[in-house]
C-alpha positions as CSV (number, residue, x, y, z in Angstrom):
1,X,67.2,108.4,177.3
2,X,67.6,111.8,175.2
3,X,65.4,114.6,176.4
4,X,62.5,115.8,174.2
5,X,64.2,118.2,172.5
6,X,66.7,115.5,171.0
7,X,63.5,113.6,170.3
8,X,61.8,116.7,168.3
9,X,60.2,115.9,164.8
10,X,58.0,117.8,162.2
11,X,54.7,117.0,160.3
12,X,57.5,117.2,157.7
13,X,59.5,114.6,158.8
14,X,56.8,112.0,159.2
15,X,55.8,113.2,155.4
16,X,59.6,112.3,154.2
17,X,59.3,109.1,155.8
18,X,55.9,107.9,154.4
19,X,56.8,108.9,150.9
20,X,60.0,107.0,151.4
21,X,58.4,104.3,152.9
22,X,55.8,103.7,149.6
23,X,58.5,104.0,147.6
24,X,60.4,101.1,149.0
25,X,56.9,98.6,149.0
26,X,56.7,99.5,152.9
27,X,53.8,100.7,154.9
28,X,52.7,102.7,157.9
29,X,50.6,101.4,161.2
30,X,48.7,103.5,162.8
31,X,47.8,103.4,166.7
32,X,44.7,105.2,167.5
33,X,43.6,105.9,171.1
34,X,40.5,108.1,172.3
35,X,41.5,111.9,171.4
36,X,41.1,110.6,168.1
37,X,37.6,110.6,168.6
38,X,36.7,113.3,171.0
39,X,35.8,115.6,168.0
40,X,33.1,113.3,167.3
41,X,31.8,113.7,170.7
42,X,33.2,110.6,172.1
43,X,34.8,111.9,175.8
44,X,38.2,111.0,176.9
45,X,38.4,108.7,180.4
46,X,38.0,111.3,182.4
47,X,34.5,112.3,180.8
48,X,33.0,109.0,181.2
49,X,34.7,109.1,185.2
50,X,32.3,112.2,185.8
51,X,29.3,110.6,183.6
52,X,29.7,107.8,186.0
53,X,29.8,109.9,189.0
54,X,26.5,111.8,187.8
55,X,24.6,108.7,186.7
56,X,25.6,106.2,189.3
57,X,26.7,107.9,192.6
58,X,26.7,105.2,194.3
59,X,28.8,103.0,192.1
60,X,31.9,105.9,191.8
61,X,31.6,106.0,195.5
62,X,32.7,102.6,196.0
63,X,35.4,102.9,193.3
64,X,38.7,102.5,195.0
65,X,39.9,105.0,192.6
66,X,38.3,108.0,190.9
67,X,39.8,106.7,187.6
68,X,38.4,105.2,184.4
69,X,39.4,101.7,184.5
70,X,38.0,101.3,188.7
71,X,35.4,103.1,187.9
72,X,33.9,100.7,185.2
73,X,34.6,98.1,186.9
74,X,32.0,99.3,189.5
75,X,29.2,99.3,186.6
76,X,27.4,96.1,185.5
77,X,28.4,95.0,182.5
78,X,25.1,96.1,181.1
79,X,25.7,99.7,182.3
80,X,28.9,100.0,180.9
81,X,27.6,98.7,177.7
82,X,24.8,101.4,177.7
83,X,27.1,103.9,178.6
84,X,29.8,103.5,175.7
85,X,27.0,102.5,172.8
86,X,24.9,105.8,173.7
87,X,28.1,108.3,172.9
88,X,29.5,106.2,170.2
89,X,25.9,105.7,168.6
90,X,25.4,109.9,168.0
91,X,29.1,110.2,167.7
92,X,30.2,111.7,163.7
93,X,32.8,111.2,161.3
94,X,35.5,113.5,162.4
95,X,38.1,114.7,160.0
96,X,40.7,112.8,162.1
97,X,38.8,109.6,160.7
98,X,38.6,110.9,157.2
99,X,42.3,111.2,157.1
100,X,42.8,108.3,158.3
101,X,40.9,106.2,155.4
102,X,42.2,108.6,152.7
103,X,45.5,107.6,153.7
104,X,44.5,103.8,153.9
105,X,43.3,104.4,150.7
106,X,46.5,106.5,149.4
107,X,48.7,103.5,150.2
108,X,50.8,105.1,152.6
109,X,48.4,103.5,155.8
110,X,47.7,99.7,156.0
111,X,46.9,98.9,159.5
112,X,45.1,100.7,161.9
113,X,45.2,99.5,165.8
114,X,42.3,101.2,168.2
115,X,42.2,100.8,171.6
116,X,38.4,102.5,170.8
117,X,35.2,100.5,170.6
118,X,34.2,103.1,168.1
119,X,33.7,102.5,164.5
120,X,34.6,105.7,162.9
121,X,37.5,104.3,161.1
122,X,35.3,101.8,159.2
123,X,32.7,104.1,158.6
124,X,35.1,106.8,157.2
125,X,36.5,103.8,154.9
126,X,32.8,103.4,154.0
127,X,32.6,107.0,152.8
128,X,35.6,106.7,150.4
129,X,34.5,103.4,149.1
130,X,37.2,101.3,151.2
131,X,36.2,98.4,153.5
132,X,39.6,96.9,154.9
133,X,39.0,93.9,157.2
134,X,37.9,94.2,160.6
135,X,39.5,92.1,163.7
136,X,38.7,92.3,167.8
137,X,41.4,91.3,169.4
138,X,39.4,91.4,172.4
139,X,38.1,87.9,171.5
140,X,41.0,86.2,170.3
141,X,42.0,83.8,173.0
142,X,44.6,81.4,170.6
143,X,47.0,83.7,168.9
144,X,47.5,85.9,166.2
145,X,48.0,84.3,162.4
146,X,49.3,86.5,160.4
147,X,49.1,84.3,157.4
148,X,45.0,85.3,157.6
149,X,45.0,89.4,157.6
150,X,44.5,91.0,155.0
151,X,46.5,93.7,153.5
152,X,44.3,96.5,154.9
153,X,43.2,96.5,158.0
154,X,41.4,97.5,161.7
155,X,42.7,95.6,165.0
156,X,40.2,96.8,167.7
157,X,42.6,95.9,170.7
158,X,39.8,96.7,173.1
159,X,36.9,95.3,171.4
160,X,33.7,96.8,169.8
161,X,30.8,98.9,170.1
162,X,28.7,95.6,168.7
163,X,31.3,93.2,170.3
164,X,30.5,90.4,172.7
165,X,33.7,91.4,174.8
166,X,34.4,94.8,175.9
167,X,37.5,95.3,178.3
168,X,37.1,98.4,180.6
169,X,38.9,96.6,183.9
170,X,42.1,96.6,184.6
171,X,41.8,92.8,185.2
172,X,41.0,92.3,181.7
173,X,43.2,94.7,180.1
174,X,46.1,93.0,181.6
175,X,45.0,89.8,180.1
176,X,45.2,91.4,176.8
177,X,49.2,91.8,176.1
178,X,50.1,88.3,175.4
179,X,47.0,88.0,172.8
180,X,49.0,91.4,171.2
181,X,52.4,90.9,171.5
182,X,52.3,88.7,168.1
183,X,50.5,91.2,166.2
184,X,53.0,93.9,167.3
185,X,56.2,91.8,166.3
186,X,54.1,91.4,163.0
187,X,53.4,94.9,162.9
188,X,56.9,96.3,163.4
189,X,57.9,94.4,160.3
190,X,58.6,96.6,157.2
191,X,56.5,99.7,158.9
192,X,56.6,103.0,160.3
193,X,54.6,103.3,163.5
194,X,52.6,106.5,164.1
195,X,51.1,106.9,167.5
196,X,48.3,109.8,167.4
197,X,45.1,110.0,170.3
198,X,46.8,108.0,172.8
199,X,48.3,109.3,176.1
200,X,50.5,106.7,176.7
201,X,48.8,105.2,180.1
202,X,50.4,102.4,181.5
203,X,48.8,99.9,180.4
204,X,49.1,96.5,177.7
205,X,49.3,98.5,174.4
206,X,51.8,100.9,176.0
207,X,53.8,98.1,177.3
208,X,54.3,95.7,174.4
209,X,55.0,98.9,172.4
210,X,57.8,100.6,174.9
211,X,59.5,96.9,175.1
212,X,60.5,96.6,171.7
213,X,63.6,97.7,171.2
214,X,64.0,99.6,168.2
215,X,62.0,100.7,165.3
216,X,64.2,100.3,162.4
217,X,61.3,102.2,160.2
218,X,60.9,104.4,163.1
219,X,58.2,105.8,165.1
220,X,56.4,109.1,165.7
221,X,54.5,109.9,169.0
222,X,52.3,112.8,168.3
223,X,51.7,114.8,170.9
224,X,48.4,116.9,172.3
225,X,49.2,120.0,171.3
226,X,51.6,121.7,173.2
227,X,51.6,119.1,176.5
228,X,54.9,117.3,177.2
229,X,55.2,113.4,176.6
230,X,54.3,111.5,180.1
231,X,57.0,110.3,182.6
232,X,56.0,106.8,181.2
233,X,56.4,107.5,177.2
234,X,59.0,110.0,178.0
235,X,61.4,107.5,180.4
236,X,60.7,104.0,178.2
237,X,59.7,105.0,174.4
238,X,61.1,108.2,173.4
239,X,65.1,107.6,172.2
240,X,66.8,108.6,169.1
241,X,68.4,105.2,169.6
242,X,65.3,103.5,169.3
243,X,64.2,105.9,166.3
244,X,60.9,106.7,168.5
245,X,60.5,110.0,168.2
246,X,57.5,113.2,169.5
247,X,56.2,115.8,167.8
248,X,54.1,118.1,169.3
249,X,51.7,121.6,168.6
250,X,48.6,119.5,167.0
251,X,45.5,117.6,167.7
252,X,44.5,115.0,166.5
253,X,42.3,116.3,163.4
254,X,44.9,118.9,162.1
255,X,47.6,116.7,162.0
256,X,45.7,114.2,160.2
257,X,44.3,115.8,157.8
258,X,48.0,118.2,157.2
259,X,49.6,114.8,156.9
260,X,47.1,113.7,154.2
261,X,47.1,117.4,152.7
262,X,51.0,116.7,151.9
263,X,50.9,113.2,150.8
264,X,48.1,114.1,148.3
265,X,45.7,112.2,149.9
266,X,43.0,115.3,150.8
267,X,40.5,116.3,150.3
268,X,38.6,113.3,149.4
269,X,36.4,113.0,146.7
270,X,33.4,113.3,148.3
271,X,34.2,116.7,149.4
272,X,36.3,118.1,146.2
273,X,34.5,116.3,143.9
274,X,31.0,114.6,145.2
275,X,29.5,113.7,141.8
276,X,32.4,111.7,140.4
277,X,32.5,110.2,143.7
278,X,28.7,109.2,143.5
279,X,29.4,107.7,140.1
280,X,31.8,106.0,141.7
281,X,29.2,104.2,144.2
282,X,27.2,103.5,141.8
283,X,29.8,101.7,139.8
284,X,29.7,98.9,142.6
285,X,26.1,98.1,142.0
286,X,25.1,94.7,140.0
287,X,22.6,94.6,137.3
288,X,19.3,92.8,137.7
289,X,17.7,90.4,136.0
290,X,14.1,89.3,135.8
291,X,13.2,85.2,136.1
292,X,13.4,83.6,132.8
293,X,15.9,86.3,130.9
294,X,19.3,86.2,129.7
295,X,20.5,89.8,129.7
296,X,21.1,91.8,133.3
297,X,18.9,95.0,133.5
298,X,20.5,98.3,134.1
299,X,18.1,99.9,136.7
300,X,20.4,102.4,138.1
301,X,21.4,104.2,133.9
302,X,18.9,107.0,134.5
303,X,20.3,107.9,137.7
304,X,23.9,107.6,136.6
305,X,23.1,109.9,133.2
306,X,21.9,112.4,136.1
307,X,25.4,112.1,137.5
308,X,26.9,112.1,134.7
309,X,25.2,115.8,134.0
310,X,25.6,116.7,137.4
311,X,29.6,116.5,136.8
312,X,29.8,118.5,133.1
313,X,27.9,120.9,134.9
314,X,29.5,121.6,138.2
315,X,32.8,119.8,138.6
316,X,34.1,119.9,134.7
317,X,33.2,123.5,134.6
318,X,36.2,126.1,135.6
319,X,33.2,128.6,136.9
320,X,29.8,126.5,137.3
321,X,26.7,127.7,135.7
322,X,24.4,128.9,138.1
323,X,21.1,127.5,137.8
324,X,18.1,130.0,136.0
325,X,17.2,133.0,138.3
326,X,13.8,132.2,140.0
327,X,13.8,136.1,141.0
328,X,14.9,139.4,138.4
329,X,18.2,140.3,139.2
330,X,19.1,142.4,142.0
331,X,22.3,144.3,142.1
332,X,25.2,142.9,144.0
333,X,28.8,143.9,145.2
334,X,30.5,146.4,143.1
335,X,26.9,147.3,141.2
336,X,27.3,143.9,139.6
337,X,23.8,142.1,138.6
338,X,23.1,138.8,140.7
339,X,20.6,136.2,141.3
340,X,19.0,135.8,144.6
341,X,19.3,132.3,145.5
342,X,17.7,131.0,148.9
343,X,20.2,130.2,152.2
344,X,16.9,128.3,154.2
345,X,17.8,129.2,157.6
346,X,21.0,130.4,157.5
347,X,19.8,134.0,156.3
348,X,19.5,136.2,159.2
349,X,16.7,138.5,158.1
350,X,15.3,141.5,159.8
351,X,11.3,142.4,158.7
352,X,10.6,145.3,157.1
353,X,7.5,146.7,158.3
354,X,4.4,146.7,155.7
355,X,2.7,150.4,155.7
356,X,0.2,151.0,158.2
357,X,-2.6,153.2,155.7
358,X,-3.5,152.9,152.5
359,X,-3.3,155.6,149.6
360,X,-6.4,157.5,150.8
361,X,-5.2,157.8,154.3
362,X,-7.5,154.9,155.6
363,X,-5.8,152.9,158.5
364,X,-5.8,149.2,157.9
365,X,-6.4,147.0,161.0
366,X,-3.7,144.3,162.1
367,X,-5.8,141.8,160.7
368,X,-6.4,142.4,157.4
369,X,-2.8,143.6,156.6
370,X,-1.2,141.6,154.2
371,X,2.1,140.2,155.8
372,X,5.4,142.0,154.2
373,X,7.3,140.3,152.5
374,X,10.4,142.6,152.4
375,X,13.3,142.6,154.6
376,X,17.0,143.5,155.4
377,X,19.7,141.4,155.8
378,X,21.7,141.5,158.6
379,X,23.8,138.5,158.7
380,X,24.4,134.7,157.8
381,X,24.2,132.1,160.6
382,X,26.2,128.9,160.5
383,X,24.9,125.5,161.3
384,X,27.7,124.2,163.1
385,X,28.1,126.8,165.6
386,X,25.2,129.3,165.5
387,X,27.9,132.0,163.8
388,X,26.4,135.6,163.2
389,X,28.5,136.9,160.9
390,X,27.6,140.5,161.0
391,X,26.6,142.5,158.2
392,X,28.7,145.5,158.6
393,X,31.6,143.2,158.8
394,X,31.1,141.8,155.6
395,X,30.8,145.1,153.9
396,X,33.7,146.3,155.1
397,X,35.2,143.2,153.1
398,X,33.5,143.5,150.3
399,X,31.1,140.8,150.9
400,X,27.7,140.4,150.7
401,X,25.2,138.1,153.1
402,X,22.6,137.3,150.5
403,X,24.0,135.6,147.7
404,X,26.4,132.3,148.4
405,X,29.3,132.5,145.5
406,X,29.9,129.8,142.9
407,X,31.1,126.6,144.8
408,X,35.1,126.5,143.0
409,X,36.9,129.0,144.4
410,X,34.7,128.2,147.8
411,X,35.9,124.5,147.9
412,X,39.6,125.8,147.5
413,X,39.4,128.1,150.4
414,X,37.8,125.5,152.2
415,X,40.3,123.0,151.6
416,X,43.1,125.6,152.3
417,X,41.3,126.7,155.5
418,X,41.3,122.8,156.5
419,X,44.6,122.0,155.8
420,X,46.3,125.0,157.5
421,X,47.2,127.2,154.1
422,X,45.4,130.5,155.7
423,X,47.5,132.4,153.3
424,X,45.9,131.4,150.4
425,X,42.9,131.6,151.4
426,X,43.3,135.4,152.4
427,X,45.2,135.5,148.8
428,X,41.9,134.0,147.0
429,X,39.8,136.8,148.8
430,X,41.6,139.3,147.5
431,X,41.7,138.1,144.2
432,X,38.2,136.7,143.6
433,X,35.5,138.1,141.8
434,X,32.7,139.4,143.6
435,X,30.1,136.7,143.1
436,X,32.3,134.7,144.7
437,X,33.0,136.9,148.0
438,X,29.7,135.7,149.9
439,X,31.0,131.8,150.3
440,X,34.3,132.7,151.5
441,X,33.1,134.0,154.9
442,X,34.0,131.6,157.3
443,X,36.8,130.8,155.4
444,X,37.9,133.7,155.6
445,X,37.1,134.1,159.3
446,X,39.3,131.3,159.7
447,X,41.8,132.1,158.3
448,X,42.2,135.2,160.1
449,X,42.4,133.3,163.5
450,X,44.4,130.4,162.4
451,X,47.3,133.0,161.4
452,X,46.7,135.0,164.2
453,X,47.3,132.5,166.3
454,X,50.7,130.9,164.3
455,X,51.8,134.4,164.7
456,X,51.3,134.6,168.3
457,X,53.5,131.1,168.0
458,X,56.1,132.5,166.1
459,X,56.5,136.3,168.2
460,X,57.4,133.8,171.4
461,X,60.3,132.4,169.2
462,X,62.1,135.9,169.0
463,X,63.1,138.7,171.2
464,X,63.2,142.0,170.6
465,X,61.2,144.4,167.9
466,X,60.6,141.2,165.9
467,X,58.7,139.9,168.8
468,X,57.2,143.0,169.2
469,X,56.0,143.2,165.4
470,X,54.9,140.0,165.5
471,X,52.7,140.7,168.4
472,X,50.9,143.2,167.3
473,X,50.3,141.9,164.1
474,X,48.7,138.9,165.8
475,X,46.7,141.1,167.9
476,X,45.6,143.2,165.2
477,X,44.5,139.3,163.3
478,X,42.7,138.3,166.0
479,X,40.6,142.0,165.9
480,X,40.1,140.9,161.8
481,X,38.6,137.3,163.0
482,X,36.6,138.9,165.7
483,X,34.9,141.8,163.2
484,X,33.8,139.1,161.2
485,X,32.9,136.6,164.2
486,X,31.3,138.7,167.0
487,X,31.4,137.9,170.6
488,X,33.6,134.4,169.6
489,X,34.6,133.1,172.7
490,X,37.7,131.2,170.7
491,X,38.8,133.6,169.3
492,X,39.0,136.0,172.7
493,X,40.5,134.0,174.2
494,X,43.3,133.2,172.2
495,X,43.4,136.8,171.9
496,X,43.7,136.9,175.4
497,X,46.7,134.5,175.7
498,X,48.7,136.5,172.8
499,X,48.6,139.6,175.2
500,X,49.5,137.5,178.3
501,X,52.3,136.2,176.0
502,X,53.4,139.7,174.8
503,X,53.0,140.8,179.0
504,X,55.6,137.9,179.6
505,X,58.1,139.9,177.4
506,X,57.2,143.2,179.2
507,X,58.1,144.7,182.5
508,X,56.5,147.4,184.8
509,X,53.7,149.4,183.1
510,X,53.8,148.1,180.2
511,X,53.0,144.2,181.6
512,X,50.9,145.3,183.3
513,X,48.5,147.1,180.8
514,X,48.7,144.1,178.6
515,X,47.4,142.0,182.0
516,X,45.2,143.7,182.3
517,X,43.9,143.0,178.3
518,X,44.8,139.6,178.3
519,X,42.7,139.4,182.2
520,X,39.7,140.9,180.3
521,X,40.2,139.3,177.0
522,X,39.5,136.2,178.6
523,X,37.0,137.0,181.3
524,X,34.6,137.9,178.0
525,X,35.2,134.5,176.8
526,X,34.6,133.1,180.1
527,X,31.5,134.7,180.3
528,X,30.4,133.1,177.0
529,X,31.5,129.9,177.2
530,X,32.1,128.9,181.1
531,X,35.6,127.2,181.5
532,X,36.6,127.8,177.9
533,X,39.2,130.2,179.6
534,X,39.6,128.9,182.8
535,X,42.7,127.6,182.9
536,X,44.3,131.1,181.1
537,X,42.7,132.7,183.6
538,X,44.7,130.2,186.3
539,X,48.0,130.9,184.7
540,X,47.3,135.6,184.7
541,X,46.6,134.9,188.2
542,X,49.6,132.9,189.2
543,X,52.0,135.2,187.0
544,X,50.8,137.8,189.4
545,X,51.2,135.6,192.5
546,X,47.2,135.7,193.5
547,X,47.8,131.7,194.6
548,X,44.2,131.4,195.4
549,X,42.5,133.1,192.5
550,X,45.0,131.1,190.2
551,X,43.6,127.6,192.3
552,X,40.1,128.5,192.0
553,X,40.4,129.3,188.2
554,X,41.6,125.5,188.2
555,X,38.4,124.6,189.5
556,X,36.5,126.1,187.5
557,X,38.8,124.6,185.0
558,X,38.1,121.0,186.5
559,X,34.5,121.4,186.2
560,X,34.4,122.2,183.2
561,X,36.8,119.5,182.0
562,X,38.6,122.1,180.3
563,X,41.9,121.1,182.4
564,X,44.8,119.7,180.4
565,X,46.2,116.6,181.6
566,X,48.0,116.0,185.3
567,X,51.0,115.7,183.4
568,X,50.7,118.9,181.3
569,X,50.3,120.8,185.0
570,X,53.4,119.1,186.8
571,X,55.3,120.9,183.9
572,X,53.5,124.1,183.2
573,X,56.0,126.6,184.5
574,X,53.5,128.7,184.1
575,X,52.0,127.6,187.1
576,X,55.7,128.1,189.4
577,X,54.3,130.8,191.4
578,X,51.6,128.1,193.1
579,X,53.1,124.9,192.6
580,X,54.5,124.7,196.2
581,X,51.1,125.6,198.1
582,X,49.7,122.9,199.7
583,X,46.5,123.2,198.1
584,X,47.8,122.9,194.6
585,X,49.2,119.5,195.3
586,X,45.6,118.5,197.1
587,X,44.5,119.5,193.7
588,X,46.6,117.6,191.5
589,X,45.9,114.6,193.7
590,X,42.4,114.4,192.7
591,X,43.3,114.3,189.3
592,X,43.7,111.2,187.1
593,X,47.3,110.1,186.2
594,X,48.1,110.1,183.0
C-alpha cells in the first residue's frame, strides 16, 4: 500500500473526473455515511452511545462494549426506534444534502448509497423538484436486480426512518454483505465512487467496498477535515494501484457544496432564483375539471400571474425595485436618502426615553405617558446563531444596521461566502453601493474568518518571513471577523490555534508570548462555549509538557463530545509530549474505535 501522501487528491481532481465522466455517458455513486448528517442535528455513534447511557443506564451498563452497535443491541427494538425517529424527525436539510440532489440533478450523481435511516437526501430532491427512486436494502432478502432500478437513485443499506427493518446490531449488519455485494459489482460499473461522511468502520459496507480490486473510474475517500484515513481504510482501500484515492481539509457540507459550486450545479434555484423555481412547481400541477365538462380548469393562473410578476420584478431586474416607502425617507450611508424597511426581530433596538414634563413644566405621571416610539440602533441579530453585530463595527465599514440592501448583490456574496470565494465577497463590499452595504454583514463577517483561517493554513506551509507575513495577516483577519462578531467563540478560537501555530515556529520569548495568546485566546472561547476549545487547550498544554492539564483538557473534550476520533489522537503529534503516560492510554481505551 502507498502511504497517504501518494494517495493525496484535490476537490479539483474529483471536479476533472466528474466532468470527464459526463462527457463519456458515465456517472458518479455516491456513499453517504452519518457526518453527512450531523449538520442537521443527526449525532454521529458516539452521540447516541452517550444518549443511551443518559436515557437507559441500565441498558449501557450491560453492554459488553461502550460502543454503538452493543449498545443498541441492549435497547428494545421499540427504544431504538424512538430513539433514531426523534433526531431524524427535527433534523433539517443541510447543505451537504442540497449538493447532493443538485448534483443528482446536474447529471454528474446517479446513485446515492446511505448507511443513514435519514431521509434528507429525498427530501433535498423534493426541494429541487427531483424524486429518484427509493430502495431499503435492509429488506431485501433475494438479491439485487438490476434490470429494475432506475436511472436515479437512493439505496438505504441500513434501512429507514419509516422502515419495517432497522439494523443497529452487529448480528444483523453482518447479514447484510451478501444482500450488497450485487449492487456494488453493479455499481462499480461505468462510475466513479465518492465516499464522503463515512469513517470507514469495519463493518459490511466497508468490506465489500475494500475487496474490490480496482476502481477503473476511480475512487475518492474524503476525509474529516484534517484527520488521517483509519488503520482499516488506510491498510485495505487506499492504493494508487487500486485508483482509491483520500483527500482531506473538509467536511462534509463544504465539500459538497464546492464540488457542486465547480460543476455548476450551485446554488439551486430555490436559493438564486426562488420565483422561477416556484413557477417551476407549479408547472407539475394538473388542471381540474368539474363533473359533466369537457375543458380542464386552470385554478392555479392567478397564482402563477403572481409569479410571473414576482420574477420581472425581482429576479429579471439587474437592481430590484424596492417596494413604496411606508415611512419619509431618512438619510442613510454617505448622506444618501433611504427607506426604512422593517427587520421584525432581528433589529436590536435601544428605547429612547419619552420626556418626563410637558411644555409648561408640569410632570407627567408614569401612567399617563404616552410610550416613545423612538429609538437607537445598536445592532442586527441573526436567527441562526443569536449574532450581535455591533453597531460601531458596522460604521467603521460603512455599513448601516437599519436598512437591509437590495437582495442581488446580497445573494452573490452569499453564494460566494457558501462556496468558499471569500475574496469576492470582500471585492463586492468594496465595490457596492451603499444601499447595498447593510445585507452584506455576515457575509462579510464570513468572509473575514474563512480567509483568516486559509491563511493560517497556508503560513504552516512556509518558513521563514513568508510564514511570518502570513501570520500576522491571519491574525490581524481574525481581529476584522471578531469587530464585526463580538465575543464569537469560533472565531477565538481559531484565533487561538493561529498563534499556537505561529508559537510552533518560535523559540524562547517569543513562543512563549504567543502561548500565552493562543492559551488565552482560547480559554475566552472556552468560557463561551464549554468544550468548543477543549481539545486546543489539550494540545498548548502538552506542547508545554503539563501532561495532566493536557489529560484533563481531553476530558473536558470527551464530555463535551468535542474530541476528534481515536484515530485522529493515536496520530496527533501534537499530543507526543503525553502519549507515553499511562493515563493517556487509559484514556484512549475508553474511546470508541474507529
Amino acid at each position: 500500500m502507498g502511504g497517504v501522501m501518494a494517495v493525496a487528491r484535490t476537490l479539483d481532481d474529483v471536479v476533472a473526473q466528474l466532468k470527464k465522466n459526463k462527457a463519456r455517458n458515465r456517472s458518479c455513486a455516491l456513499l453517504m455515511g452519518a457526518g453527512c448528517s450531523v449538520q442537521a442535528g443527526i449525532p454521529l455513534a458516539r452521540g447516541f452511545v452517550e444518549e443511551i447511557r443518559q436515557r437507559y443506564p441500565g441498558d449501557y451498563e450491560h453492554a459488553a462494549e461502550k460502543t454503538y452497535p452493543h449498545c443498541m443491541a441492549e435497547l428494545s427494538s421499540a427504544d431504538r426506534h424512538d430513539l433514531i425517529s426523534e433526531f431524524i424527525d427535527k433534523a433539517k436539510i443541510n447543505w451537504a444534502h442540497i449538493s447532493i440532489a443538485q448534483l443528482m440533478r446536474g447529471g454528474y450523481v446517479d446513485r446515492v448509497l446511505t448507511t443513514n435511516f435519514d431521509p434528507l437526501v429525498m427530501r433535498a430532491c423534493a426541494l429541487v423538484n427531483l424524486f429518484p427512486a427509493v430502495y431499503d436494502m435492509a429488506v431485501v432478502r433475494d438479491g439485487f436486480l438490476s434490470d429494475f432500478v432506475r436511472d436515479r437513485a437512493v439505496f438505504h443499506l441500513h434501512g429507514q426512518r419509516d422502515g419495517f427493518v432497522q439494523l443497529h446490531r452487529e448480528e444483523d449488519v453482518e447479514a447484510l454483505a451478501k444482500v450488497i455485494k450485487p449492487l456494488f459489482d453493479d455499481t462499480a460499473h461505468d462510475r466513479t465512487w465518492l465516499v464522503v461522511g463515512y469513517s470507514g468502520a469495519n463493518d459490511p459496507v466497508f468490506r465489500v467496498l475494500a475487496d474490490r480490486p480496482h476502481f477503473p473510474n476511480r475512487l475518492f475517500w474524503v476525509g474529516y477535515r484534517s484527520d488521517p484515513p483509519s488503520a482499516a481504510v488506510k491498510a485495505a482501500l487506499l492504493d494508487t494501484a487500486k485508483d482509491a484515492y483520500w483527500i482531506s481539509d473538509y467536511d462534509p457540507d463544504n465539500f459538497l457544496v464546492q464540488l457542486a459550486a465547480k460543476l455548476g450545479c450551485f446554488p439551486p434555484g430555490f436559493f438564486a432564483k426562488p420565483f422561477s423555481h416556484l413557477l417551476e412547481c407549479y408547472a407539475t400541477l394538473a388542471g381540474f375539471r368539474l363533473p359533466g365538462e369537457e375543458v380542464d380548469l386552470d385554478w392555479a393562473a392567478r397564482a402563477r400571474g403572481w409569479i410571473r410578476d414576482a420574477i420581472t420584478r425581482f429576479e429579471d431586474a439587474v437592481v430590484p425595485t424596492p417596494p413604496p416607502p411606508a415611512a419619509p425617507a431618512a438619510p442613510g450611508p454617505f448622506g444618501i436618502a433611504i427607506a426604512l424597511r422593517p427587520l421584525q426581530d432581528r433589529v436590536v433596538v435601544k428605547q429612547v426615553e419619552g420626556e418626563e414634563k410637558a411644555k409648561g413644566g408640569i410632570i407627567i405621571p408614569d401612567t399617563a405617558k404616552e410610550k416613545p416610539q423612538e429609538g437607537e440602533v445598536i445592532g442586527i441579530k441573526d436567527d441562526g446563531e443569536d449574532l450581535l453585530i455591533m453597531k460601531s463595527a458596522l460604521e467603521s465599514l460603512g455599513l448601516d444596521a437599519a436598512e437591509p440592501g437590495p437582495t442581488d448583490v446580497v445573494g452573490e456574496a452569499w453564494t460566494a461566502l457558501i462556496t468558499g470565494d471569500y475574496d469576492k465577497v470582500l471585492a463586492l463590499r468594496a465595490s457596492a453601493a451603499a444601499p447595498h452595504l447593510n445585507g452584506l454583514a455576515v457575509p462579510i463577517t464570513g468572509a473575514y474568518f474563512g480567509r483568516a483561517k486559509s491563511l493560517s493554513r497556508l503560513a504552516r506551509t512556509k518558513t521563514g518571513a513568508e510564514a511570518e507575513a502570513l501570520f500576522q495577516e491571519a491574525v490581524e483577519t481574525y481581529q476584522r471577523a471578531l469587530e464585526m462578531k463580538p465575543q464569537d467563540h469560533v472565531s477565538l478560537a481559531n484565533l487561538g490555534n493561529t498563534f499556537f501555530r505561529w508559537a510552533q515556529t518560535k523559540e524562547g520569548t517569543a513562543a512563549a508570548d504567543l502561548l500565552a495568546k493562543a492559551e488565552d485566546m482560547l480559554t475566552q472561547a472556552e468560557a463561551i462555549r464549554p468544550g468548543v476549545a477543549a481539545y486546543r487547550l489539550a494540545r498548548v498544554a502538552a506542547f508545554r509538557g503539563e501532561v495532566q492539564k493536557s489529560l484533563d483538557w481531553l476530558a473536558v473534550a470527551l464530555d463535551h463530545q468535542t474530541l476528534p476520533s481515536r484515530a485522529y489522537l493515536e496520530n496527533d503529534a501534537e499530543l507526543n509530549a503525553v502519549r507515553a503516560n499511562p493515563g493517556f492510554q487509559a484514556f484512549l481505551d475508553r474511546l470508541e474505535v474507529g
